[in-house]
Each structure stands twice: as structure tokens, then as C-alpha cells.
N, C-alpha and C positions, 0 to 999 in steps of 0.2 A: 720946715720945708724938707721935704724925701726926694731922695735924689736915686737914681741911678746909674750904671756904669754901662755905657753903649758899646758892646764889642760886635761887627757885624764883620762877614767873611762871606766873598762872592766868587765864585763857580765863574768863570767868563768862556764860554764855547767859541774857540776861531774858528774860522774854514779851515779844512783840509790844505786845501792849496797853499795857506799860510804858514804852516807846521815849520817845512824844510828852511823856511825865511826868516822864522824867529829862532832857532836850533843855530844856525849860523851866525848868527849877529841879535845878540840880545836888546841891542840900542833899538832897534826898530819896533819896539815891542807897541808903541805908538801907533805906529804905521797901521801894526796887523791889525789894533782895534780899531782904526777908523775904516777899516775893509768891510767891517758890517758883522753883526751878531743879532740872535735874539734873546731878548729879553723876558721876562715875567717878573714881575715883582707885587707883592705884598709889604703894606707897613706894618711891622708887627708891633710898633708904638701905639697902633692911631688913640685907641682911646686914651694913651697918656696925652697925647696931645692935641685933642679936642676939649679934652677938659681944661688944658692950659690956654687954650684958644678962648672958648667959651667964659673964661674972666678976663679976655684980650691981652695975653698972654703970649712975647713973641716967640 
């Protein structure tokens, strides 16, 4: 069995208007993501894990 090591590191864009509110109090950093982002995303796995699928593979 081959294994890999999953290191993955995300970029997250706030609003502008959130900036001065996470700079001040880092605790809210919660808050500023439920204010709304966008997203895109790709799995750069899939084929490892279609083929772990494909022998019903969870």
C-alpha cells in the first residue's frame, strides 16, 4: 500500500471592510470568515481518489 503525505495551504481573501477588525482583535478572525469570500477550488487528489473509490474505498 503507497501512501502520501497531504500538505495543503489556502489563500483566504476578506472584505476590505474586515481588515481594520481582524488587525485589532485577532479572536474574531471567525467572524471576518463568516462575512463572506470567494472561493475556487480544484482537487488536485481526484484521481488518487477515484481509484480508491472505484474498489469502494472510503
Amino acid at each position: 500500500m503507497s501512501g502520501f503525505k497531504c500538505s495543503v495551504r489556502i489563500t483566504v481573501p476578506i472584505l476590505k471592510t474586515m481588515v481594520a477588525v481582524l488587525v485589532a482583535n485577532q479572536f474574531l478572525f471567525g467572524e471576518v470568515i463568516m462575512t463572506g469570500f470567494n472561493v475556487n477550488y480544484t482537487n488536485p487528489y481526484y484521481k488518487q481518489c477515484a481509484k480508491c473509490l472505484n474498489v469502494n474505498g472510503l
